[in-house]
N, C-alpha and C positions, 0 to 999 in steps of 0.2 A: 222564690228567692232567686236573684238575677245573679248569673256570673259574668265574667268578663272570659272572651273568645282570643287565642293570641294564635297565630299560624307561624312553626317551623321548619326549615327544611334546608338542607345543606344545597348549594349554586356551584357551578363547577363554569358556566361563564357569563361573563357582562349581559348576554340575552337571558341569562336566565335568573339573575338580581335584580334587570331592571324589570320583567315580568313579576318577582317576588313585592315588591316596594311598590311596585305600581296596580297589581293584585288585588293587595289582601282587605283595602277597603271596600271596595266595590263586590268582594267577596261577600262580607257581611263581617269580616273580625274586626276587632279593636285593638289590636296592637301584632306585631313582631317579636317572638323572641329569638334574637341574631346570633347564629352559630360565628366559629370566632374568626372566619374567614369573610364574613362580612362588613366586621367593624375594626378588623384589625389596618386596614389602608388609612385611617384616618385618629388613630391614637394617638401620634401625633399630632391633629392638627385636631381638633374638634369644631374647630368653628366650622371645618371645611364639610363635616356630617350636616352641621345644624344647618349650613348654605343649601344642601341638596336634599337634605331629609328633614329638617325642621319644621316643616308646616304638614307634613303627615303625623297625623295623633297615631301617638303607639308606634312609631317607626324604628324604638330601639325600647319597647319597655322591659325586657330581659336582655342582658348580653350572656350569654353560656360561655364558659372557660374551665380551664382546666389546671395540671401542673400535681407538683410532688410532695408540697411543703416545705421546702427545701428553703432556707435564706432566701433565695436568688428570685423562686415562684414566688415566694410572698411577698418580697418589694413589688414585683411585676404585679399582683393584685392590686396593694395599697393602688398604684399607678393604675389599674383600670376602676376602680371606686371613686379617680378622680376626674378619670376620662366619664365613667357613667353622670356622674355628680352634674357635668358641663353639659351633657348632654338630653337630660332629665330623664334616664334609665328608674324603674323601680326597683332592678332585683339584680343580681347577679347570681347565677346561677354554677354553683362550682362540682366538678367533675373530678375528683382524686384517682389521680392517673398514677395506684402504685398497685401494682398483682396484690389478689386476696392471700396467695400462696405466705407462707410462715408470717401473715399479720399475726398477731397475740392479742387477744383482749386489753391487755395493757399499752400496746402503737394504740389502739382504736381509743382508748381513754386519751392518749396524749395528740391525737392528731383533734380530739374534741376538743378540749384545751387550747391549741391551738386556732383553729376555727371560731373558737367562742371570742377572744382576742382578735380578730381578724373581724367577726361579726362585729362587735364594739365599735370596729374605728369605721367600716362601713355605716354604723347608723348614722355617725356624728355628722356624715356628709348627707344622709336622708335616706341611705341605700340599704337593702335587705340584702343578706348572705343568705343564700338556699343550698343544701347540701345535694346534690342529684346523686343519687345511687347509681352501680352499676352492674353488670357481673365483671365479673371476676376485678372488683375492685374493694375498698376496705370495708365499704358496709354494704356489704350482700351479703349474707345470710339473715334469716329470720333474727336468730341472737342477737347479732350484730347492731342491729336498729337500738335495742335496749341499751345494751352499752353505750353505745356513743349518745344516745336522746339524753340519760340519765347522766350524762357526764356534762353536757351540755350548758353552759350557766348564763342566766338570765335571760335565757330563748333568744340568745343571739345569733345562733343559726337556724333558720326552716328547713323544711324539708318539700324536696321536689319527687313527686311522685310519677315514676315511669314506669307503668304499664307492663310493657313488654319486660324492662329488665328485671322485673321481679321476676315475671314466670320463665324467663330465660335462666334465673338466678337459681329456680325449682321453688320459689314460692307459687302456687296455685291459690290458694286462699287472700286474693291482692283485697278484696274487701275490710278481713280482719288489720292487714297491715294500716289500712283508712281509715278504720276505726279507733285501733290503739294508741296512733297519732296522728291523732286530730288538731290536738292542741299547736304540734310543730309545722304543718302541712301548710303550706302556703303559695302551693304551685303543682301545676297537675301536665304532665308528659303524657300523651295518650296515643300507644299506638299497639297498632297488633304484632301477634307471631305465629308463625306455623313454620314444621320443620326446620328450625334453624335460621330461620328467615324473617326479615321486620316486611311486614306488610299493612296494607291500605287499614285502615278502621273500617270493621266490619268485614274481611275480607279473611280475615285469618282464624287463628282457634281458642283465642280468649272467648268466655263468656263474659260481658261487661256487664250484664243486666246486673247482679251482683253488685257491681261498682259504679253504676249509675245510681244503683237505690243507697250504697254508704256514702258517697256525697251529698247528695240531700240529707238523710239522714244527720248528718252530722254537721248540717248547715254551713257549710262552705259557701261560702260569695266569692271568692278569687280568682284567678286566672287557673284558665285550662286552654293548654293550647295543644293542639296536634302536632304532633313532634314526628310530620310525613317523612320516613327517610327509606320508604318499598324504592325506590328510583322510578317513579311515575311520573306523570307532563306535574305540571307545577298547578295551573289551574284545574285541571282535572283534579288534581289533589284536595286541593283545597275547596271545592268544592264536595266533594265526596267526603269529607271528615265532617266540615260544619254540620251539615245534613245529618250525620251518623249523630253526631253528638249532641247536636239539638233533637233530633228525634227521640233518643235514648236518654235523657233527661225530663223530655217534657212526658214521656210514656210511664215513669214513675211518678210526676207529678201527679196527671192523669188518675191514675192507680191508687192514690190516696186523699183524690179529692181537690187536690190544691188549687 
């Protein structure tokens, strides 16, 4: 079963976006997914993207964003679902930027609700809403996922699976979380951690072997991209995660035959 390969990683200057952009094909990935300092120069202007980035496949196929839910963050959405739309993005990938501190089961129902209405107007344009977890943001805890998946209506938001921030969140068990939603998973964040720290894949104290065998297992074909953010050279990066992740996918293959 083939997935699609997508490389991330936050640019701090012009040398090191145009090494991002000019990269990741030659790398061996299939797509970009653009942290928001990437694509935000040009949300006004998209043609001015599709001038410079258009003929690279996968050059914006997630855009990552964030916000409160607030009035204000959700128009700003509606407006990148239309900036993605122009651009031919698949996913948008959203980051709920409110402290986990006194959410209530009941924010967490109503920020789904929310979300699920936000997912809707996203399809209408062709675009997938993905929820990306985090710590210490509204759904991080174990519980947390149930609530909000089970509030969730007519699977109008996915879910983005990141690695590290579960076990930063204290989930250990990232397998079972892959398993139990399966049906919502529709994008995969894969990075490591140790000591407080996001590091290279393969380099830190996850076991993924575990979460290489519940992917297959549960027959995913979508995007997984490494979501490098240790502060390492950018090609070294990307090079060292494909590796990690094609390796560790094809050794459970391996392992049962495939």
């Amino acid at each position: 079963m083939s997935v699609k390969y997508a490389f991330s990683r936050p640019t701090q200057t012009d040398e090191e976006t145009t090494q991002l952009f000019g990269g990741y094909r030659s790398a061996g990935y299939d797509g970009l997914q653009l942290k928001a300092g990437q694509y935000a120069p040009y949300l006004a202007d998209p043609g001015r993207f599709m001038a410079r980035y258009g003929t690279l496949p996968g050059a914006g196929a997630a855009l990552i964003t964030g916000g409160s839910l607030d009035e204000a963050s959700r128009a700003q959405l509606e407006s990148l679902f239309a900036f993605a739309e122009r651009i031919g993005t698949e996913r948008v990938v959203y980051c709920h930027g409110v402290s986990r501190k006194n959410v209530t089961a009941d924010d967490i129902r109503r920020y789904a609700d929310i979300l699920s209405e936000l997912g809707k107007s996203a399809a209408q344009r062709g675009i997938a809403l993905s929820l990306h977890h985090h710590y210490d943001q509204p759904v991080m805890y174990r519980d947390d996922f149930d609530i909000f998946f089970e509030r969730v209506k007519d699977r109008a938001v996915g879910l983005t699976i990141d690695t590290a921030h579960l076990v930063k969140s204290g989930i250990e068990d990232v397998a079972e979380v892959i398993t139990a939603f399966a049906p919502f998973i529709d994008n995969f964040h894969m990075k490591d951690f140790e000591d407080g720290e996001w590091r290279v894949l393969g380099r830190g104290a996850i076991d993924f072997g575990p979460i290489f065998k519940a992917i297959r297992d549960t027959g995913y074909t979508g995007w997984i991209s490494a979501d490098e953010e240790s502060g390492g050279g950018i090609m070294d990066g990307m090079a060292t995660c494909l590796s990690f992740l094609r390796k560790g996918l094809e050794l459970h293959d391996n392992a049962i035959g495939r």
